[in-house]
KELUMDREN-450162 format. One record per residue (C-alpha): residue number from 1; x, y, z. Coordinates in Angstrom, 3 decimals, always signed. Example, Ala and Ser with C-alpha at 12.3 -4.5 7.8 and 13.67 -1.06 7.14 Angstrom:
<sites>
SITE   vogu          u          v          w
SITE      1    +12.300     -4.500     +7.800
SITE      2    +13.670     -1.060     +7.140
</sites>
This chain:
<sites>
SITE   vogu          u          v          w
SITE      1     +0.000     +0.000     +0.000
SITE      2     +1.579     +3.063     -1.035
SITE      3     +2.123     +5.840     +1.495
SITE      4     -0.316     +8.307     +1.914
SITE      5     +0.623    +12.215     +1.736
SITE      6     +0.503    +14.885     +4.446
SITE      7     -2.570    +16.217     +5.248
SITE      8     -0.687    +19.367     +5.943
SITE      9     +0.860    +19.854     +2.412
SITE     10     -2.560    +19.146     +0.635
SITE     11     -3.985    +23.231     +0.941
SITE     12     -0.495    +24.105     -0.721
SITE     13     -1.211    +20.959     -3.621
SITE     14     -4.486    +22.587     -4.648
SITE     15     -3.970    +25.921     -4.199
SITE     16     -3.229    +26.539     -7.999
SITE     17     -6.082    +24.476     -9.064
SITE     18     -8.788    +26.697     -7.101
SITE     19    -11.598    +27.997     -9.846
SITE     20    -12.988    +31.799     -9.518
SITE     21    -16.286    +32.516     -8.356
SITE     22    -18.929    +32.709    -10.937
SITE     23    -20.136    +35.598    -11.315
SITE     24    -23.496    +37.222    -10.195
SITE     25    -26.379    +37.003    -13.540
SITE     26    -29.279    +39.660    -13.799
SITE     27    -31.750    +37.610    -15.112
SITE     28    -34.093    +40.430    -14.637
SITE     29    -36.066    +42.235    -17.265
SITE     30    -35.101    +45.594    -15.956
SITE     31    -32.452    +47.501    -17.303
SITE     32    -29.791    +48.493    -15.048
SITE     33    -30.177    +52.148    -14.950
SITE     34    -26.707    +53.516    -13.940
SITE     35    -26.164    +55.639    -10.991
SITE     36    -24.869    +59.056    -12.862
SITE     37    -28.276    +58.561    -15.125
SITE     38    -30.773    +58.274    -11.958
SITE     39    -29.846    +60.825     -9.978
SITE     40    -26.830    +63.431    -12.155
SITE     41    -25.207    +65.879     -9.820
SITE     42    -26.039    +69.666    -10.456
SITE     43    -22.460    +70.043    -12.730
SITE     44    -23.428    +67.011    -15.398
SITE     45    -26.615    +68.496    -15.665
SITE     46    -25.683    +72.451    -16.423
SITE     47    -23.260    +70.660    -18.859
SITE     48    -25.459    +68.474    -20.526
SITE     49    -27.875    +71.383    -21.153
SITE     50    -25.356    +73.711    -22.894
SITE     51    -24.556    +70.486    -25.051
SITE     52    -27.799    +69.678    -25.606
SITE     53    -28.289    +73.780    -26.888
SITE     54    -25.143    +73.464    -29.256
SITE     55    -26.389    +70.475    -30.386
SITE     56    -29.357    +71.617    -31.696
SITE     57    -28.112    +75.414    -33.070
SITE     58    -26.103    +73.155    -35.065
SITE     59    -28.747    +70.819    -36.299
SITE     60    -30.439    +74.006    -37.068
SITE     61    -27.603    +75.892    -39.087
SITE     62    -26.893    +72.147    -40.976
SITE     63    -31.015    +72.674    -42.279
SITE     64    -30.501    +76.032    -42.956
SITE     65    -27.093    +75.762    -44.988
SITE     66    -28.838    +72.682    -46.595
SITE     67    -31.558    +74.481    -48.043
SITE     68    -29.555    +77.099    -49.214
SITE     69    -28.045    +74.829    -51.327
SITE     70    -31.142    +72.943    -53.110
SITE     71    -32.298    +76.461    -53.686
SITE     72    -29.659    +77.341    -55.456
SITE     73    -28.748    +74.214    -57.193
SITE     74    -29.894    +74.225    -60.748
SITE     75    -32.347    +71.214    -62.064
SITE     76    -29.844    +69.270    -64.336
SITE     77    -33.195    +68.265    -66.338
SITE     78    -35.202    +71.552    -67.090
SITE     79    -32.391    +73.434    -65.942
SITE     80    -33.688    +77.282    -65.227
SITE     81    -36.066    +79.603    -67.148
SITE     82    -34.662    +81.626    -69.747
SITE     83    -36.002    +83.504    -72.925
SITE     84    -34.522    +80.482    -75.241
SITE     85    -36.550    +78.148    -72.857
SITE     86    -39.555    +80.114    -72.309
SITE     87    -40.153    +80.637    -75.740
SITE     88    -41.240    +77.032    -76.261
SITE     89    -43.976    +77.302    -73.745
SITE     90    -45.430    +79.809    -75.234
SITE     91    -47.732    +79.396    -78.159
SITE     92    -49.755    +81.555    -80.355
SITE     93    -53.103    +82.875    -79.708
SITE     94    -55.920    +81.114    -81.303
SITE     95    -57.311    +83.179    -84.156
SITE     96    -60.904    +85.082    -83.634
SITE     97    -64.270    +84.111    -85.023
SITE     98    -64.222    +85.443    -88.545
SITE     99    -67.553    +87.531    -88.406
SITE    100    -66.511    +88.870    -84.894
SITE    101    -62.694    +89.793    -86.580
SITE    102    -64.605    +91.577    -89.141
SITE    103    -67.037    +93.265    -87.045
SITE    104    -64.275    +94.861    -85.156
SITE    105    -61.817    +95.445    -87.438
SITE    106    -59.214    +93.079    -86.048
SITE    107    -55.899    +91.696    -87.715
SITE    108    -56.563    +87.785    -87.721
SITE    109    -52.635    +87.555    -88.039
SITE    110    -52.062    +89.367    -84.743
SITE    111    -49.209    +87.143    -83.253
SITE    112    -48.940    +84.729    -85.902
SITE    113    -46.789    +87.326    -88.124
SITE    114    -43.718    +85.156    -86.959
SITE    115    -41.857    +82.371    -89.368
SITE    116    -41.698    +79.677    -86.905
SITE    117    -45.951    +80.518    -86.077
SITE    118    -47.274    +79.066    -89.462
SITE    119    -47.865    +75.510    -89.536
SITE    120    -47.430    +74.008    -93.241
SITE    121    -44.246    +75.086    -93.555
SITE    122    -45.570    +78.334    -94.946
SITE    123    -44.001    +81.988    -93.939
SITE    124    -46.199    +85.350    -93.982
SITE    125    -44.748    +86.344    -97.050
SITE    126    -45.425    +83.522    -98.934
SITE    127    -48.915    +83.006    -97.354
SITE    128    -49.860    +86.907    -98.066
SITE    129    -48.342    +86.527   -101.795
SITE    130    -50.856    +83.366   -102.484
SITE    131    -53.913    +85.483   -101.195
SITE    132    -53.268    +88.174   -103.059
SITE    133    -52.435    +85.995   -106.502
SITE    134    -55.761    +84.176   -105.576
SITE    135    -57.419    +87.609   -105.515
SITE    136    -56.921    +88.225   -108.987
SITE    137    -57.399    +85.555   -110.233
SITE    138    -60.632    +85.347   -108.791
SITE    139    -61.547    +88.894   -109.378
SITE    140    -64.546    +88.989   -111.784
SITE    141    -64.134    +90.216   -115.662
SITE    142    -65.715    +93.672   -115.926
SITE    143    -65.764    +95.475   -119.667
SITE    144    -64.961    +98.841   -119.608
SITE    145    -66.315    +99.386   -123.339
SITE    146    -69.502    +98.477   -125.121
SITE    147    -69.201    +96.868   -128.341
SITE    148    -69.859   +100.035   -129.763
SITE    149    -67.013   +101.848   -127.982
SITE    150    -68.736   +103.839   -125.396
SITE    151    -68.729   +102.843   -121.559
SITE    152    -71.714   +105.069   -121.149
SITE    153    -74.092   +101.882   -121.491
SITE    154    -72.841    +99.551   -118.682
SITE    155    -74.981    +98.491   -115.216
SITE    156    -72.801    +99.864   -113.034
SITE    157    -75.412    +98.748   -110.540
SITE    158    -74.638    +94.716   -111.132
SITE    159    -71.039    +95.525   -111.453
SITE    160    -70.711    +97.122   -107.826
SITE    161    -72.778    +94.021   -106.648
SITE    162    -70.492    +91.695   -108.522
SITE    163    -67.255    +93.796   -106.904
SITE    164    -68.744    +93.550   -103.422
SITE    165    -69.800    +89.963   -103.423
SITE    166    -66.054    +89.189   -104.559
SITE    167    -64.456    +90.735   -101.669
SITE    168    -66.918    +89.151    -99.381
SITE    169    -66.134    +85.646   -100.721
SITE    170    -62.396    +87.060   -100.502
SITE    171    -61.972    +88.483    -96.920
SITE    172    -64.185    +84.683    -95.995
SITE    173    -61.457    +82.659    -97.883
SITE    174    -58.340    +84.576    -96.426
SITE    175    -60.015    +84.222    -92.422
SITE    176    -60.330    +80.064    -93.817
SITE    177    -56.442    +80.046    -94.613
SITE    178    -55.227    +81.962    -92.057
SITE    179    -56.588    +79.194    -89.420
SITE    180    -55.482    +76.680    -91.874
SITE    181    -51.968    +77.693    -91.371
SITE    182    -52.051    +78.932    -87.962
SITE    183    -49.807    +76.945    -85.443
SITE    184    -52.649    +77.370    -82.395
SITE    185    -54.904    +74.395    -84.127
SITE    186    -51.618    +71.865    -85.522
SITE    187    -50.538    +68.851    -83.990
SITE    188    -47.439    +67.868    -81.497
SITE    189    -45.610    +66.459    -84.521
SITE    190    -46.299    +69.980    -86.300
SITE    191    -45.295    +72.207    -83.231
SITE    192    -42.051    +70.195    -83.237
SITE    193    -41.025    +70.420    -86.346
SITE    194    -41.177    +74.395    -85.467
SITE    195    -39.298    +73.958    -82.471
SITE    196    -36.721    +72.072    -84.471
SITE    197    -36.458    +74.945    -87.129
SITE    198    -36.434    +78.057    -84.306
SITE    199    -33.283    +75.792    -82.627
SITE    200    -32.129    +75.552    -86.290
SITE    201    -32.024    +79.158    -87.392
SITE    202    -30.598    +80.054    -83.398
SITE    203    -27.495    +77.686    -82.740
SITE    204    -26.799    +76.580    -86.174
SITE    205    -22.802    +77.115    -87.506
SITE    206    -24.515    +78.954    -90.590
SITE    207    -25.575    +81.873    -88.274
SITE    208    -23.534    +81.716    -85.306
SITE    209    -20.421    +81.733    -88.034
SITE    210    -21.954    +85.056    -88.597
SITE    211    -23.542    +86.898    -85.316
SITE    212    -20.866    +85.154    -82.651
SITE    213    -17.201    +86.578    -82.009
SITE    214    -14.465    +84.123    -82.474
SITE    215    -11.965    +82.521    -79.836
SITE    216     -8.586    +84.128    -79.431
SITE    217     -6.105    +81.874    -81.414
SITE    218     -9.480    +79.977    -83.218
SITE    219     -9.135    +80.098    -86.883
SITE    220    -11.245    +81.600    -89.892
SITE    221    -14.048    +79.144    -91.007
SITE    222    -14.234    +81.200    -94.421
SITE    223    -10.066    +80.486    -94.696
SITE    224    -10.457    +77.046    -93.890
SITE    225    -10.139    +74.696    -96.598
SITE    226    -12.691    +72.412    -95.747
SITE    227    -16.171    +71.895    -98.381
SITE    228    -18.429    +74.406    -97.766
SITE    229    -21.617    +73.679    -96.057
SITE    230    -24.844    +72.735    -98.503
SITE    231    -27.557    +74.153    -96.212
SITE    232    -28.628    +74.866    -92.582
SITE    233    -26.402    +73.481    -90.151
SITE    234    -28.302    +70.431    -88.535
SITE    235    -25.562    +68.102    -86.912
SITE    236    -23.496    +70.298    -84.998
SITE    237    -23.477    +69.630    -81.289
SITE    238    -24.962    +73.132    -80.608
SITE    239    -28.510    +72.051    -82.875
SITE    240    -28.282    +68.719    -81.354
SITE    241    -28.332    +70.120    -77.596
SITE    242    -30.966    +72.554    -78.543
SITE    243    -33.296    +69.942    -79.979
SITE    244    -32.861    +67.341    -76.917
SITE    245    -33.678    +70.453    -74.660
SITE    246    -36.831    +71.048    -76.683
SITE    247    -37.686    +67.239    -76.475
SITE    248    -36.749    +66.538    -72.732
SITE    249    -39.258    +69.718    -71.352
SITE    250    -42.137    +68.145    -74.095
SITE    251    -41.520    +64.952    -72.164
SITE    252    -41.268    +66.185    -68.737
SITE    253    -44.288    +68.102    -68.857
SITE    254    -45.909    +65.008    -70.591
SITE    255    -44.894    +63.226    -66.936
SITE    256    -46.217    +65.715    -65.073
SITE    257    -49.686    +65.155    -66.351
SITE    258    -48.711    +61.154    -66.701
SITE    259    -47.368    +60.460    -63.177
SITE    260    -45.613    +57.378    -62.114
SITE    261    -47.391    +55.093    -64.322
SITE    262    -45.570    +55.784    -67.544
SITE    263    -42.785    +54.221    -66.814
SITE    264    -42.050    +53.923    -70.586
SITE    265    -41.243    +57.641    -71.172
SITE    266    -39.431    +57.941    -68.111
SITE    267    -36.996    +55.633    -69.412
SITE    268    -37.005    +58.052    -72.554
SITE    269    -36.081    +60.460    -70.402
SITE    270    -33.874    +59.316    -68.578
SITE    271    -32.006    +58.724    -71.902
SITE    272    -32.401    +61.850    -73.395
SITE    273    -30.784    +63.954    -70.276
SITE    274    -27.754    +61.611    -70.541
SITE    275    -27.454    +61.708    -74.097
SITE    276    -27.506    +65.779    -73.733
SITE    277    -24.861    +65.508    -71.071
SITE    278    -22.593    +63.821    -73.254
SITE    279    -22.739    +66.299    -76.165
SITE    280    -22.726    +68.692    -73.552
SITE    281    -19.303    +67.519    -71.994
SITE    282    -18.000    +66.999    -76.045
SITE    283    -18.120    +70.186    -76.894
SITE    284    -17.077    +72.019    -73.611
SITE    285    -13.913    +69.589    -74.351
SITE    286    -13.908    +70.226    -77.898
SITE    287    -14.422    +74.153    -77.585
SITE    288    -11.691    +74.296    -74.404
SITE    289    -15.268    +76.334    -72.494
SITE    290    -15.384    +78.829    -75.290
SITE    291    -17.683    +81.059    -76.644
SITE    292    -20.015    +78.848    -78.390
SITE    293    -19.877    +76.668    -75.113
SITE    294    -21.096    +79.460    -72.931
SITE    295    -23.654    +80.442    -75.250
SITE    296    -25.327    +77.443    -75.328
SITE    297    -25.183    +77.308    -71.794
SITE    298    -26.872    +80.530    -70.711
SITE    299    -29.609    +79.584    -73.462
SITE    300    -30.874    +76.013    -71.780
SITE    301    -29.728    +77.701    -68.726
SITE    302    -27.201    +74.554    -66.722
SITE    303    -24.531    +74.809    -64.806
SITE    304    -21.066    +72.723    -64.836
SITE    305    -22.600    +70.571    -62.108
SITE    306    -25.325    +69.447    -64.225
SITE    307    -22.638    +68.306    -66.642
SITE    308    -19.780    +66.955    -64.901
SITE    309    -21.318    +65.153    -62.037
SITE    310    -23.720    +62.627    -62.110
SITE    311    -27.162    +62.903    -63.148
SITE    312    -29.678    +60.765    -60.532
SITE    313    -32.936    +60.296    -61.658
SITE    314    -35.958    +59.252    -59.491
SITE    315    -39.595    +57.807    -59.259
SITE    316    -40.405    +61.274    -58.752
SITE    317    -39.400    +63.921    -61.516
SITE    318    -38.559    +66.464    -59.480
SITE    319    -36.683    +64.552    -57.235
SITE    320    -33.034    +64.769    -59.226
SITE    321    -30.139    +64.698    -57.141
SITE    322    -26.589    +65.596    -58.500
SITE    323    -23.665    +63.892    -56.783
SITE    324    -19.925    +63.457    -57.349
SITE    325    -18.799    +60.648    -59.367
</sites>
């Protein structure tokens, strides 16, 4: 039998093999509110006051400095109103009833005396030329002489009647054209097709060539040696931008009446804005932020931001964002 060991030396053995208490478990539902929390001396709580009041005078001045911004951030859609812009809201006046224009001696052209205001593809001139050409030819024969020489022998009474009739049937005709070829009663496609021509005959290289100063150091189109230009100028990035503007407030006012449920044309217009922004950083490249890139600029009325940063679209059409890349 083996020899047993000291009772003495067994504490000593063991010592190192003691475990530590377990510690006490809350099992209560109850937080544990802390002692500072329950009851704060009179210091914490003069201090947590004047924290709480900076606290919220900055929350305040963030909201404030916030706003400032979205009101002065321009919409990199519809951008902001200017006369280039506004003019496409605006459409002629429909023309008056024809017996009430006469009755009141009224102009029946009054605000329609414009190019781009005649549907048809007609201009005043040419429409006032026809009118008069059809009043000729329309005019009724009247002999002068009798067949024996002398004009002494001629109804002057059936001739005035004749005259007068004419010019009624005349002045009817012309009020009939002119709301033929007034803009007020043509289609969408037709009011286009204007817009298109007024961008046309404003940002086209034919007339800005003309009416625009030239760059320092930019050459001489005329001493250029490329082949002169055949017509209008309809490709150049300037048109092109124009155009998509025209297109992308037509569509946006289109949603407006829509809502969210055409989600077709939103798409549309989703593309159209980013197809604008990339002609619109092409030629700010292209022209080194020139003359001809300003210009277009202050006429569909963006800023850089709407054309360097990113263009976030939303459910909602006036909720467009503009971040950093």
């Amino acid at each position: 039998m083996p020899p047993r060991m000291p009772t003495t030396k067994l504490p000593s053995c063991l010592s190192s093999l003691r475990i530590p208490p377990t510690p006490k478990l809350h099992f209560s539902t109850t937080p544990i509110i802390l002692k500072k929390t329950a009851n704060p001396r009179p210091n914490d709580l003069v201090k947590w006051a004047k924290s709480e009041k900076i606290r919220i005078e900055n929350l305040e001045k963030r909201e404030e400095r916030k706003q400032e911004r979205l009101s002065s951030r321009v919409d990199p859609v519809l951008g902001t109103d200017t006369k280039f812009v506004e003019s496409f809201d605006v459409q002629p006046p429909p023309l008056p009833p024809v017996d009430w224009a006469r009755a009141n001696n009224v102009d029946p052209l009054a605000g329609h005396t414009e190019k781009t205001h005649l549907n048809h593809y007609l201009t005043p001139e040419d429409l006032a030329e026809a009118l008069e050409r059809s009043y000729h030819l329309t005019k009724p024969y009247i002999n002068n002489l009798t067949e024996s020489g002398s004009a002494d022998f001629r109804d002057r009474q059936t001739e005035e009647g004749l005259v007068s009739a004419h010019k009624e049937a005349h002045d009817r005709a012309v009020a009939a054209i002119q709301r033929i070829a007034s803009l007020s009663i043509g289609s969408r496609s037709d009011k286009m097709r204007v817009q298109k021509a007024k961008c046309i005959d404003l940002f086209g290289r034919h007339v800005t060539d003309r009416t625009l100063p030239r760059d320092p150091g930019a050459p001489d189109p005329a001493e250029s040696n490329k082949t002169p230009r055949a017509g209008p100028d309809t490709g150049s990035s300037e048109v092109q931008i124009a155009i998509l503007t025209v297109k992308i407030r037509n569509l946006a006012r289109h949603l407006e009446l829509k809502g969210p449920t055409d989600k077709h044309n939103k798409r549309n217009l989703r593309l159209l804005v980013h197809k604008r922004q990339k002609l619109l950083k092409y030629l700010k490249r292209k022209e080194k932020g020139g003359i001809r890139w300003r210009n277009v600029m202050e006429a569909i009325g963006l800023d850089d931001d709407a054309v360097q940063r990113e263009v976030m679209m939303f459910d909602s059409l006036r909720e467009l964002v503009s971040g950093d890349m």
